[in-house]
N, C-alpha and C positions, 0 to 999 in steps of 0.2 A: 876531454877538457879543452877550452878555448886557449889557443896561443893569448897569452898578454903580454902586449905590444909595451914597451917605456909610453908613446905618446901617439896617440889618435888627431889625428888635425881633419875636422868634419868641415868640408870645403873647398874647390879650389877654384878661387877667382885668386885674386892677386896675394891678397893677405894670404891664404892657405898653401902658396906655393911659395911665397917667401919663406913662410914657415917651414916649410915643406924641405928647401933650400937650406937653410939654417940647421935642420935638424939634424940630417944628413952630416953635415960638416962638424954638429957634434957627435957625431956615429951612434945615435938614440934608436933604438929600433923602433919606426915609425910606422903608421899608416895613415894613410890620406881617403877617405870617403868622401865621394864626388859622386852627387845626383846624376848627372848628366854626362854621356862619354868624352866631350870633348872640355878639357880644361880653360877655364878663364874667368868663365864668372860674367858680369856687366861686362868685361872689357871687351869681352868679345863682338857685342853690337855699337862699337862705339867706331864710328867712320875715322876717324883721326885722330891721336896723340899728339898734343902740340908742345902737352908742359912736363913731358916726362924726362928729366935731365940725360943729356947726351943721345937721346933717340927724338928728336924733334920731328915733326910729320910721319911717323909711323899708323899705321892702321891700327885699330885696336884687335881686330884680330891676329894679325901677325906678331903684338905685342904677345896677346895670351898665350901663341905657340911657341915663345919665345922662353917666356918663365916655363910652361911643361917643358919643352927638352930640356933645358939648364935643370932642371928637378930631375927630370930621367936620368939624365947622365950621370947625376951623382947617386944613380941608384933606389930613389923615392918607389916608395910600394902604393897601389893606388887598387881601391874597390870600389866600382858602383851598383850605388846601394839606397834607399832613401830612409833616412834618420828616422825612425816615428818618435823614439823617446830614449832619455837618459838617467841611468840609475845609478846612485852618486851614495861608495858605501862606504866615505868618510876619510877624515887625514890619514893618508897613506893606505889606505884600502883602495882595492881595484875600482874603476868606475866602468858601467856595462853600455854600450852604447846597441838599443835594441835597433832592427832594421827592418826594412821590409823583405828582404831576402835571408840575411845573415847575424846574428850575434856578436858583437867584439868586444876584448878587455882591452884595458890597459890602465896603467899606474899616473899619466895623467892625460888631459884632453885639453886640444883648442879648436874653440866656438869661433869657426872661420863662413860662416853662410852666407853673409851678407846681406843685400836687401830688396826687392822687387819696387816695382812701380805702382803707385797709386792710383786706383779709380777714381773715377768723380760721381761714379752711379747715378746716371740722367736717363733719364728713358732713350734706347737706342745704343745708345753705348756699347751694354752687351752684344747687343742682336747684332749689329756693323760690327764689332771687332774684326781685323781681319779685310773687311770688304771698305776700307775708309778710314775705319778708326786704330790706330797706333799708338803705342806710348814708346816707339824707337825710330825716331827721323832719320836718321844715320842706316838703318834695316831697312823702310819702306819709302823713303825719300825718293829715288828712284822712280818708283810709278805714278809718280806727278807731276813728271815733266809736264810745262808747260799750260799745269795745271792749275787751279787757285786750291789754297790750302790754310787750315787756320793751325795755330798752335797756343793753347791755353796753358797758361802762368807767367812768373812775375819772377822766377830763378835765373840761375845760372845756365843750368840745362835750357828750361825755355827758350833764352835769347839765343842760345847757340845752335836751339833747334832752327827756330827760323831764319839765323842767319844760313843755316845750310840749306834749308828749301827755296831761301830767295835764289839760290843760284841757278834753281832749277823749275822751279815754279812761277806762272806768269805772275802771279799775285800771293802775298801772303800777309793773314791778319795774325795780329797777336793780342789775346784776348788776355786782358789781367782785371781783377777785381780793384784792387785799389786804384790811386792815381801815382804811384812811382813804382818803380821797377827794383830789385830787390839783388840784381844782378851784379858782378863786379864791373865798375864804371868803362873797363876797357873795351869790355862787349857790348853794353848798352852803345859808347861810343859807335863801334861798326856794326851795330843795328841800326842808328839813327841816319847812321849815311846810304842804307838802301831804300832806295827810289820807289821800289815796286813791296815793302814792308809799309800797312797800314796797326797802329797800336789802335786798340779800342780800351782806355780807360774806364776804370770803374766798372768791369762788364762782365756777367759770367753766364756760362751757357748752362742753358735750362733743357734742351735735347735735339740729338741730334736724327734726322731724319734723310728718306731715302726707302725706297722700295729694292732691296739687293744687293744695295751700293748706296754711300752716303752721297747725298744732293743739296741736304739744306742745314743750316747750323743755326738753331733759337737761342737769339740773347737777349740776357735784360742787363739795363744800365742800374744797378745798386742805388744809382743818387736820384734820379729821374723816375727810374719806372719806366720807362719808354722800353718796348721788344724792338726786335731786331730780326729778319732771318736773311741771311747772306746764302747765296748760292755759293757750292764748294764743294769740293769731291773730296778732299782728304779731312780730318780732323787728328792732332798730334798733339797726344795730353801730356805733360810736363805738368805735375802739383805735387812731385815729390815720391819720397821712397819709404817702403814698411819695412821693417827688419824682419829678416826668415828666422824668427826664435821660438814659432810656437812648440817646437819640438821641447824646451829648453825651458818650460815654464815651470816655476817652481823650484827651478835648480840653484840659480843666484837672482841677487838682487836686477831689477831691471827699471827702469824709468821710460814708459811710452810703448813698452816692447826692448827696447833695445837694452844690451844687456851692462850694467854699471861696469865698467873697468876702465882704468888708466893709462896711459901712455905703457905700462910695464905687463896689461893685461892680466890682470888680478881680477879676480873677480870675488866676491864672497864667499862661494865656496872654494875650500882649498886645494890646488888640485887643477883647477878647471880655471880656463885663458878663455878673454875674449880677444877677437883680432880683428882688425875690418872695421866695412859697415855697420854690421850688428851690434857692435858698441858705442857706447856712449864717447863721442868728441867733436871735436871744432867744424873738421874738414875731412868730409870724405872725397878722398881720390885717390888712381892708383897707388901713386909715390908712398900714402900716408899706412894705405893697406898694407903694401910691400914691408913697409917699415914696422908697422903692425905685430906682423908675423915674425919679426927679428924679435923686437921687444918680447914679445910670448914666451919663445924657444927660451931665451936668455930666463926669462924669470920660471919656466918648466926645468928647466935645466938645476936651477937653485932647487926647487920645490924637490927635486928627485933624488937630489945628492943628499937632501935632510931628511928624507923621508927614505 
């Protein structure tokens, strides 16, 4: 018969090890299921933390190794495993979390996965992945020194992609669709002040080419119609993130993929937390995720006492 754990936390980027943190200190007997051997999640390819209170310019890898020890130390039990699916047998019944390796129970679950990067599916895309094309400026930034490089979208991420390539890149375009940026004004601000950052309004690329290595980037201007192909060896897509719930479909309500719950992480079914990215809210970042996974524990914690 399977141990059944109080609470399963499937995830550990930030949200799932706040949780993870939280649970602990309520002495829940816990486990954490993490795809990948080393804990963090996004944070781990994120070159800098600038807005995370009292850790200012930290790495974001050094962040993610920061919340696992703080988790280990208080003892957090951790399996890697990959979720295929979850079987949900009702208020105060055990929920089964199937694996690809292992089966697990417990009494209740947080939906901590968070969310990956978006394609743009152009021709080439896939075949350069890797050899040009990136969706982590902060990972591959590096092999562009002094390189020309484009970065497409109109976010947050975007502008703070290029504003890290300009540092290192002879040249950088920033390709957006519409005609304003969608960024907080602070960034746009110290994107407009580099020299060597060219924007291409209204413009979105139609495929990226290259025989082995990317070499050329086809645009069209949205209002004109006029193409475009720029020479350039890198390409670094920024058009946003999917939430990793397909394991989780059906389970509770979700809006886009991602999964409906509130600041308390509630979700529809009862029993089961979302935490993170994967859920539905304002602003995802570390701080919000971190914060995330408190909310959850606190409202698993109610769920378990009444149940």
């Amino acid at each position: 018969m399977a141990h059944l754990y109080d609470l399963i936390i499937i995830g550990s980027g930030p949200a799932g090890l706040g949780a993870a943190i939280y649970a602990q200190r309520a002495r829940l007997d816990t486990l954490v299921i993490e795809k990948a051997m080393v804990s963090g999640g996004q944070v781990l390819t994120t070159y800098e933390v600038d807005n995370y209170p009292g850790l200012p310019g930290i790495s974001g890898y050094d962040l993610g190794l920061k919340l696992r020890e703080h988790a280990d130390k208080l003892g957090a039990q951790f399996a890697e495993d990959e979720v295929e699916r979850v079987e949900d047998g009702g208020p105060g019944a055990p929920k089964r979390v199937i694996c690809a390796g292992e089966t697990y129970e417990a009494r209740a679950l947080i939906l901590a996965t968070g969310a990956v990067h978006r394609k743009l599916g152009i021709p080439g895309e896939e075949e350069l992945a890797g050899m040009g094309v990136s969706y982590c400026a902060t990972c591959d930034g590096a092999f562009f020194r002094n390189k020309t490089a484009a970065v497409i979208g109109g976010g947050d991420v975007a502008v703070e992609d290029a504003i890290f390539l300009a540092r290192m890149c002879s040249k950088v375009y920033l390709i957006h669709r519409r005609d304003a940026l969608r960024a907080a004004k602070s960034l746009q601000e110290s994107l407009m002040a580099l020299d060597n950052v060219e924007i291409l309004w209204d413009s979105v690329a139609e495929s990226i080419e290259g025989s082995g290595q990317v070499e050329r980037l086809q645009i069209s201007n949205v209002k004109t119609g006029e193409k475009r192909k720029l020479e350039l060896q890198g390409v670094f897509i920024a058009v946003g993130i999917t939430p990793e719930s397909r394991a989780f479909e059906g389970l509770a309500e979700m809006d886009h993929g991602y999964i409906k719950a509130g600041e308390d992480g509630i979700t529809s079914a009862p029993g089961i937390f979302a935490a993170g990215d994967v859920r539905t809210k304002q602003l995802r970042q570390i701080i919000t995720a971190a914060a995330d996974g408190a909310n959850a524990v606190t409202s698993a914690e109610r769920y378990l006492t009444e149940h």
